[in-house]
C-alpha positions in Angstrom: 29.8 -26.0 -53.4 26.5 -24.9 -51.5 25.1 -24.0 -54.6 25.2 -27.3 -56.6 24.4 -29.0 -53.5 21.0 -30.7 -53.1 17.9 -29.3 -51.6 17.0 -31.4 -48.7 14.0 -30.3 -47.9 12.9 -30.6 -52.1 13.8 -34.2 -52.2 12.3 -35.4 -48.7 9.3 -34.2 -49.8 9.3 -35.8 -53.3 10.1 -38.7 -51.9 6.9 -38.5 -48.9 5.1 -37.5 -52.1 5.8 -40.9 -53.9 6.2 -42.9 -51.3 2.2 -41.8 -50.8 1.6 -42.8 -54.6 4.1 -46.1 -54.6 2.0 -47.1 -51.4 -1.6 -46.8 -53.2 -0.2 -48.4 -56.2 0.8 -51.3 -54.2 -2.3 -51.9 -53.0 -4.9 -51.0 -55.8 -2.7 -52.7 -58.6 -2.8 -56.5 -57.5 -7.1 -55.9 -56.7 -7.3 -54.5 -60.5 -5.5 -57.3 -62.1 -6.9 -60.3 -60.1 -10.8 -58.7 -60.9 -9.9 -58.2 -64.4 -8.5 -61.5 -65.3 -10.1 -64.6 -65.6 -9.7 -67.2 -63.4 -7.1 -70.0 -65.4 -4.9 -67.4 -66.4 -5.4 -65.4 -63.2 -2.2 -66.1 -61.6 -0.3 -65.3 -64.8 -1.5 -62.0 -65.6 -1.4 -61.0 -62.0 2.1 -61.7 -61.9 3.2 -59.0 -64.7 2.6 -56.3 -61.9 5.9 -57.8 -60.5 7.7 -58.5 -63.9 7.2 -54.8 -64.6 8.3 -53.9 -61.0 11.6 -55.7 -62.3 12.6 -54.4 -65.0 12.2 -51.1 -63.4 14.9 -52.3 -61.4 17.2 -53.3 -64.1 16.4 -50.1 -65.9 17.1 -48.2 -63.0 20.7 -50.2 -62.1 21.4 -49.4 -65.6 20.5 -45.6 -65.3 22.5 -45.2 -62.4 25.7 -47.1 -63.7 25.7 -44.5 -66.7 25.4 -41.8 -64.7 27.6 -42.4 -62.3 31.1 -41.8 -63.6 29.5 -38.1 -64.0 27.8 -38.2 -60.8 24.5 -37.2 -62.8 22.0 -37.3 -59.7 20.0 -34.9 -61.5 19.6 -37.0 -64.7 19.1 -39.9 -62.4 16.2 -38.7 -61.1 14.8 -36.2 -63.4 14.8 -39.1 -65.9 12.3 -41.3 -63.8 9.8 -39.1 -64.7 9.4 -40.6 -68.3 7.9 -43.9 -67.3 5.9 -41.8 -65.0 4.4 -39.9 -67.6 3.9 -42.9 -69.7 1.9 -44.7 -66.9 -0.4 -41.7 -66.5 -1.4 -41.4 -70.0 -1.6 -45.1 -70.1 -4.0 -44.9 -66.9 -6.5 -42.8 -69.4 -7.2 -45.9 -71.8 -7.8 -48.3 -68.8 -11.0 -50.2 -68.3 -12.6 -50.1 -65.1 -12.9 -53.2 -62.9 -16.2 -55.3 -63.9 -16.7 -55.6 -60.1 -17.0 -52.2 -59.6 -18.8 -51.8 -62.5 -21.4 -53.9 -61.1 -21.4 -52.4 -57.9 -22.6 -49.0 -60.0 -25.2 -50.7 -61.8 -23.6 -50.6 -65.0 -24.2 -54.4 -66.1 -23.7 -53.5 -69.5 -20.4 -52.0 -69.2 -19.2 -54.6 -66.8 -19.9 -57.4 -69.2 -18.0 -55.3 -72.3 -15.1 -55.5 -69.9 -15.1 -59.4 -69.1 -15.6 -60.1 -72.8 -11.9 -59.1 -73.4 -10.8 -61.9 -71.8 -13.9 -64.3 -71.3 -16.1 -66.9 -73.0 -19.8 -65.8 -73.0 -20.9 -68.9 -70.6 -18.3 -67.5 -68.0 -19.5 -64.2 -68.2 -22.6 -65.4 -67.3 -21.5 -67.3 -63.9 -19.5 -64.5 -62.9 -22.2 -62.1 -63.3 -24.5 -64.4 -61.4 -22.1 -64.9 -58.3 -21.2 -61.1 -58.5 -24.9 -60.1 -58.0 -25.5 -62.7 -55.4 -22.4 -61.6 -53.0 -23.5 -57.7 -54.1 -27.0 -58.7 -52.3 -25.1 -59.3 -49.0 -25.8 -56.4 -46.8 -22.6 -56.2 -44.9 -20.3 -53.5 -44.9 -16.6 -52.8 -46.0 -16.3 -52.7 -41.8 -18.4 -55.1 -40.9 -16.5 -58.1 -43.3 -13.3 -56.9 -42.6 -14.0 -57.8 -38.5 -15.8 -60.7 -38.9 -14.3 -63.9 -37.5 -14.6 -65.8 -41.2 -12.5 -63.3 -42.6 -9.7 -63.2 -39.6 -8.2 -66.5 -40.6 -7.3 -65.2 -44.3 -6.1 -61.4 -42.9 -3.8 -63.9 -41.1 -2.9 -65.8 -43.6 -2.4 -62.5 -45.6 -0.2 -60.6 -42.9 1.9 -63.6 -42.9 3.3 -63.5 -46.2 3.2 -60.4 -46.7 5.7 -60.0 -44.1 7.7 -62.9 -44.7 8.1 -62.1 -48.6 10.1 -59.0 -46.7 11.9 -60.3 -43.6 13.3 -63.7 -46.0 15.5 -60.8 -47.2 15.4 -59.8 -50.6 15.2 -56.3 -50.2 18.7 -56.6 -47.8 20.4 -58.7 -51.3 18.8 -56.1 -53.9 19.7 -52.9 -51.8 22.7 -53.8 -50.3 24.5 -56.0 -53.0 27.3 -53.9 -53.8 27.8 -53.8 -50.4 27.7 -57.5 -49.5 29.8 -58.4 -52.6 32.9 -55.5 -51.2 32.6 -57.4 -48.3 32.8 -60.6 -49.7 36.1 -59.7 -51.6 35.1 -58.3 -54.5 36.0 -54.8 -56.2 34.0 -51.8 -56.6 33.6 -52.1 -60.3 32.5 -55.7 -60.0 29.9 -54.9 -57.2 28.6 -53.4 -59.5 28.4 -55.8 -62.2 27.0 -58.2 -59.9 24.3 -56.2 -58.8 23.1 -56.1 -62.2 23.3 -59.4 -62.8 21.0 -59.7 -60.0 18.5 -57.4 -61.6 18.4 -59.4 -64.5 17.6 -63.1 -62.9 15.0 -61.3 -61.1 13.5 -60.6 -64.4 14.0 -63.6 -65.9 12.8 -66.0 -63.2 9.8 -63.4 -63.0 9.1 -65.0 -66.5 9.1 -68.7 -65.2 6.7 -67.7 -62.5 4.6 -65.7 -64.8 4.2 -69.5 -66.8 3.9 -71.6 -63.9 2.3 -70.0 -61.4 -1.7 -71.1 -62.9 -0.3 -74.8 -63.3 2.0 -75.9 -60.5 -0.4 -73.4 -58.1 0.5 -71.0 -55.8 1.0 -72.8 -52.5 3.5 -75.5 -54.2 5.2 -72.6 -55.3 6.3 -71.0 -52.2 7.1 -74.2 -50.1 9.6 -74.8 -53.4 11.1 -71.6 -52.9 11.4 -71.6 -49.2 13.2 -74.7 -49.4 16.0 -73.0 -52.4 16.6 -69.8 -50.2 17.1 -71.6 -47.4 19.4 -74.2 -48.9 21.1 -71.2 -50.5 21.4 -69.0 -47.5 22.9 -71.8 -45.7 25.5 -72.7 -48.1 26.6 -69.6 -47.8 26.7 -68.9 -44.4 28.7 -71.6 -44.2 31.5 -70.5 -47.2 31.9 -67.6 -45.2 32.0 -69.2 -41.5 34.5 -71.6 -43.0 36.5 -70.3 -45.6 38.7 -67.2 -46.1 37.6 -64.3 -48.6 39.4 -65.2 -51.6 38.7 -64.2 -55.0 37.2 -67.5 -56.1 35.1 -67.8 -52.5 33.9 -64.0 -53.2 33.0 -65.2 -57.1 31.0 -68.4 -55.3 29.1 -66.3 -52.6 28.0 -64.3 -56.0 26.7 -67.9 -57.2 24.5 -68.9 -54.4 23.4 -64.7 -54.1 22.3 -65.8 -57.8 20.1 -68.7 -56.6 18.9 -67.3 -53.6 17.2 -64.4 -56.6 16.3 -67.4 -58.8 14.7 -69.1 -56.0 12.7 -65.8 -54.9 11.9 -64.1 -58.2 10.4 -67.7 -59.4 8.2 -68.1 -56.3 7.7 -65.7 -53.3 8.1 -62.3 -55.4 5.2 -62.3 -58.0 3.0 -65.5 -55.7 2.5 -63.1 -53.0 1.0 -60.4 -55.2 -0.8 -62.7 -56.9 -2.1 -64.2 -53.4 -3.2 -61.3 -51.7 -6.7 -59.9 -53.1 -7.6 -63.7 -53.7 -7.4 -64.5 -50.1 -10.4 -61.5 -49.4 -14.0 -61.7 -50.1 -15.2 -59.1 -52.7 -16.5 -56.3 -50.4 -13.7 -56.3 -48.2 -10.6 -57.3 -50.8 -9.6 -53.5 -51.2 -8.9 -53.0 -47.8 -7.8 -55.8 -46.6 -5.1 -55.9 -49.4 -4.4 -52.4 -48.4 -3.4 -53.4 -44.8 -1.4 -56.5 -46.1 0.5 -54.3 -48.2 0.6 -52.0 -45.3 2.7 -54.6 -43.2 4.8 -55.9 -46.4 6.2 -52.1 -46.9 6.6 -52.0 -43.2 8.2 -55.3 -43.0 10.5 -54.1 -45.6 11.5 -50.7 -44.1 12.3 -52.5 -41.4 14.9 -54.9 -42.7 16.1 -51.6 -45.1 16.9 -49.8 -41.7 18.8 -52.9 -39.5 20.2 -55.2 -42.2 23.1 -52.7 -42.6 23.5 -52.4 -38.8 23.7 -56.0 -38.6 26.1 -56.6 -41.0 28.3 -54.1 -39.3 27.6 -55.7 -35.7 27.5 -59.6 -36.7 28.6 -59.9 -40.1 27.3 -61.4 -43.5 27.7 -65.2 -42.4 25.3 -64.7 -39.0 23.1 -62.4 -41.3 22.4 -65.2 -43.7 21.8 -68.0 -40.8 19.0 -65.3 -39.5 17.4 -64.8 -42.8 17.3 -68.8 -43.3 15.9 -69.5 -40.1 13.3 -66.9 -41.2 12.6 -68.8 -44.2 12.4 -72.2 -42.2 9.6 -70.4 -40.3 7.9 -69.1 -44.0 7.9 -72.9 -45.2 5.6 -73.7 -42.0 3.2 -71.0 -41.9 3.0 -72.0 -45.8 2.5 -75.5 -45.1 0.2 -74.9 -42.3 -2.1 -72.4 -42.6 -1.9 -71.2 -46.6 -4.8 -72.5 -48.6 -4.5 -73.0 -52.3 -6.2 -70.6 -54.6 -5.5 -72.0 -58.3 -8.3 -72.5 -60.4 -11.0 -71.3 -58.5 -13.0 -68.2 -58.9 -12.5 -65.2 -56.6 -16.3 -66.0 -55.6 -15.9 -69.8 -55.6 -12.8 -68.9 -52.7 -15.0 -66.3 -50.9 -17.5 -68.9 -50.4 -15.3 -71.3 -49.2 -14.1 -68.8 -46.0 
């Protein structure tokens, strides 16, 4: 048995190693997109970073399900290495960012970049704004603790963390879980949690064509107010009703909503938000810290959602996560700016 038992110490430090290259990706992805895209389609193209992240989920609830009647581990992992391999040869043929290309003094190049996706004229401004901002004399350090830029890290800590602590990490690693408890057999936990994956997907694709005409802010304050209206509905099936098949099949239904809510709004706006909120010479870093706090914020609720289930139970679990998302719907309201249809420099001046 020893023998065909894993090696601990092999797959802690695999995992440390990609957690190391999942946290950099994180980080560096949503900067690339929003630098390379231009600024009415912005939103859109910023949000396939999240469609991708996705259907990596779907592929990988679909991996596991085949695998597991063998209990194929091996092939479970082993086989994420092929979309690996693809993304590093993919990396090869990337452009680089025309904002670091200008930084280099590479004009030349940085403008054979934005012509992919620009009009000549815009090229122009963009150059124009670039150089100007470039000519500032400030440092990486000294932008990032200046008081114009606090109100935005603010701003940006705030959803970052609230994407987490609304709870869909708790519904998309714990579904099989919350649907055994909510009556429902192993085989269509399962099912269900698949089904999940693929709404996520799908509503992904709403968000990717609304996001640059509804905007972003409108966006999230819709959301908040369908998870919360689903999260509450459900907490109160489960407060008032006994776990019958056809009240375990309706907590799947407004679990299904709460996704469609999410995966429409507060899953790709939030990655989309983050490097627009922060001026050019501090947007690497300060989206680096932001997605700091969002991976803590979801490690967090990964570590005590199961505890509370176990403690409190699924109903008060929901009523906690809605209150949360009563308290995302006022930050958003409050202190969130709007950052459709406006150049990344056009929002920097503005701060």
């Amino acid at each position: 048995v020893l023998a065909f038992s894993p090696n601990v110490s092999i797959l802690v430090t695999g995992r440390v190693i990609l957690g190391l290259a999942v946290g950099g990706s994180t980080a560096i992805v949503p900067v690339y997109l929003s630098e390379m895209a231009p600024t009415d389609s912005r939103g859109a193209l910023a949000s396939l970073n999240q469609l991708m992240i996705t259907i990596g989920i779907v592929l990988a609830y679909f991996v596991n399900y085949a695998f597991t009647p063998i209990e194929g581990w091996r092939w479970m992992l082993g086989l994420a290495s092929v979309p690996a391999i693809v993304l590093m040869i993919g990396v090869l043929f990337m452009p680089e960012s025309p904002k670091w290309l200008l930084k280099q003094n590479r004009e030349k190049e940085a403008r054979k970049v934005m012509g992919l996706t620009r009009k000549q004229s815009e090229i122009d401004n963009e150059i124009k704004q670039m150089k100007k901002i470039e000519a500032e004399k400030e440092s990486t350090w000294d932008v990032l603790k200046s008081k114009w830029v606090r109100p935005m890290l603010i701003v940006g800590s705030g959803i970052a963390v609230f994407q987490q602590f609304i709870g869909i990490n708790a519904v998309i690693y714990y579904a099989p879980t919350i649907f055994t408890k909510a009556g429902l057999g192993d085989s269509a936990s399962i099912l269900g949690t698949v089904g999940i994956g693929i709404l996520n997907v799908l509503m992904t694709l709403v968000a990717i064509a609304t996001i640059d005409k509804l905007g972003r802010k409108k966006l999230l304050l819709i959301g908040n107010v369908g998870m919360v209206t689903s999260l509450a509905v459900l907490a109160t099936i489960l407060f008032t009703t006994e776990l019958t098949t056809s009240v375990a099949w309706l907590t799947v239904v407004f679990l299904g909503l709460f996704i469609i809510f999410f995966s429409a709004t507060w899953g790709p706006v939030v990655w989309v938000m983050l490097p627009e909120l922060f001026p050019t010479k501090a947007r690497g870093a300060a989206t680096g810290f932001t997605t700091l706090l969002l991976s803590a914020a979801n490690l967090i609720v990964s570590l005590f959602f199961p505890i509370l289930l176990g403690a409190i139970g699924t109903a008060w679990v929901f009523v906690i996560f809605a209150a949360i998302g009563v308290l995302a719907f006022l930050f958003v309201a409050k202190f969130v700016p709007e950052t459709k249809g406006r150049s990344l420099e056009e929002i920097e001046r503005d701060l």
